[in-house]
VOGU-3710 file (C-alpha; in Angstrom, 3 decimals, decimal comma):
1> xxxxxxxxxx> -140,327/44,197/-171,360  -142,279/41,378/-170,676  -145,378/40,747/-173,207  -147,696/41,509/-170,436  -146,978/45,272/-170,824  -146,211/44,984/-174,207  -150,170/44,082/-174,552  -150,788/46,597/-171,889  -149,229/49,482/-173,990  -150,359/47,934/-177,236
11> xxxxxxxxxx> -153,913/48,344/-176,003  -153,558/51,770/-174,419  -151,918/53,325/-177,832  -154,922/51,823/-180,022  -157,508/53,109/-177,567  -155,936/56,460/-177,400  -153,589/56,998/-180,294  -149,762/56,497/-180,465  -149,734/60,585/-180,632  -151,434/60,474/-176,872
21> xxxxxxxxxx> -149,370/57,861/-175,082  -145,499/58,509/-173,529  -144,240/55,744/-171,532  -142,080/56,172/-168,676  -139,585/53,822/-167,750  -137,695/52,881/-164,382  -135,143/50,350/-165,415  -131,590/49,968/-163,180  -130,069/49,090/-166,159  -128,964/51,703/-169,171
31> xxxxxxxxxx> -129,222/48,537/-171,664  -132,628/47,283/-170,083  -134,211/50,528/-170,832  -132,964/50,933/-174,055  -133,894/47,482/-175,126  -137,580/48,619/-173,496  -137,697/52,049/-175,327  -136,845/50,277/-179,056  -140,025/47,466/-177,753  -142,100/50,960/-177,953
41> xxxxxxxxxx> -141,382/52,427/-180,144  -139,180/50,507/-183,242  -141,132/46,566/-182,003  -140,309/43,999/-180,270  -136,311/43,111/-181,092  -137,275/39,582/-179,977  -140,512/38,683/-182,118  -141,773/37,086/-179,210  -144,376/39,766/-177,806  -147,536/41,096/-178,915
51> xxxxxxxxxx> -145,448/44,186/-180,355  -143,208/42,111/-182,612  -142,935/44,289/-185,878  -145,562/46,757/-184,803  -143,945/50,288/-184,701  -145,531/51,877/-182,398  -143,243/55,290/-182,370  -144,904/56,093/-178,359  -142,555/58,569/-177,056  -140,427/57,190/-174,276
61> xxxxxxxxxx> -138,296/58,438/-171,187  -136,612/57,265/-168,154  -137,662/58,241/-165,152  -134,763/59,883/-164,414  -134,231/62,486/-167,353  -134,893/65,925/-166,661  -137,902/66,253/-169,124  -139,698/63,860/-166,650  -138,228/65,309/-163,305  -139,772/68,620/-164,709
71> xxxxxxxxxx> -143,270/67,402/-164,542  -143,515/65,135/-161,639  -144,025/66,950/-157,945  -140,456/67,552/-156,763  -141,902/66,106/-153,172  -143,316/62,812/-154,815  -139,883/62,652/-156,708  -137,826/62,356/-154,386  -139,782/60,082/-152,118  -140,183/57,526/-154,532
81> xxxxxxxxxx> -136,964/57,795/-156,827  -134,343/60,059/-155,326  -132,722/57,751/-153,298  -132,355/55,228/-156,533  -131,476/58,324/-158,718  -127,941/58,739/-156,670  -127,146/54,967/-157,529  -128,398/54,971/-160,919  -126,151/55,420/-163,800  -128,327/58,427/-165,212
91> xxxxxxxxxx> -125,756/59,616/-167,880  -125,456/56,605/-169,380  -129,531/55,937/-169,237  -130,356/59,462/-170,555  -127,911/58,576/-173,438  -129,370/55,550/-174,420  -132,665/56,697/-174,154  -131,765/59,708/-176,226  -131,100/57,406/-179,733  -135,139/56,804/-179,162
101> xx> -135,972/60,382/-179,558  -135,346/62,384/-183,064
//
């Protein structure tokens, strides 16, 4: 996650509360978007971003897991990620993302 966002979320949880703030992610890669989901919520594993040590605990899901696909307009789904969700390796993304989660 580049420190960009990490400001990005940084600022949106202290405006409206870690409790009020899920981030979504999008990532190709199972890895990527675990390495994203531990920025959120555990800090930055590099130090090198504005979240380095700050535990943020947002809650955090791929755009692909069915708690998110429940929410979002099946029409708008599957215009803008169906076609990647047949490529993706969602299995292995859900599980990653699921260590995030208690």
């Amino acid at each position: 996650m580049d420190l960009e966002n990490q400001k990005r979320i940084k600022d949106l949880a202290e405006t409206h509360g870690n409790e009020n703030v899920v981030v979504v992610l999008g990532g190709a890669e199972a890895e990527a978007s675990g390495l994203a989901a531990e920025t959120v919520t555990a800090g930055d594993p590099t130090f090198a971003g504005p979240l380095a040590g700050v535990q943020l605990g947002l809650s955090v899901y791929h755009i692909t897991e069915e708690a998110v696909k429940e929410v979002v307009d099946s029409s708008v789904y599957e215009e803008q990620v169906g076609m990647m969700e047949m490529v993706l390796p969602v299995e292995e993304i859900a599980s990653e993302m699921a260590q995030f989660r208690a």
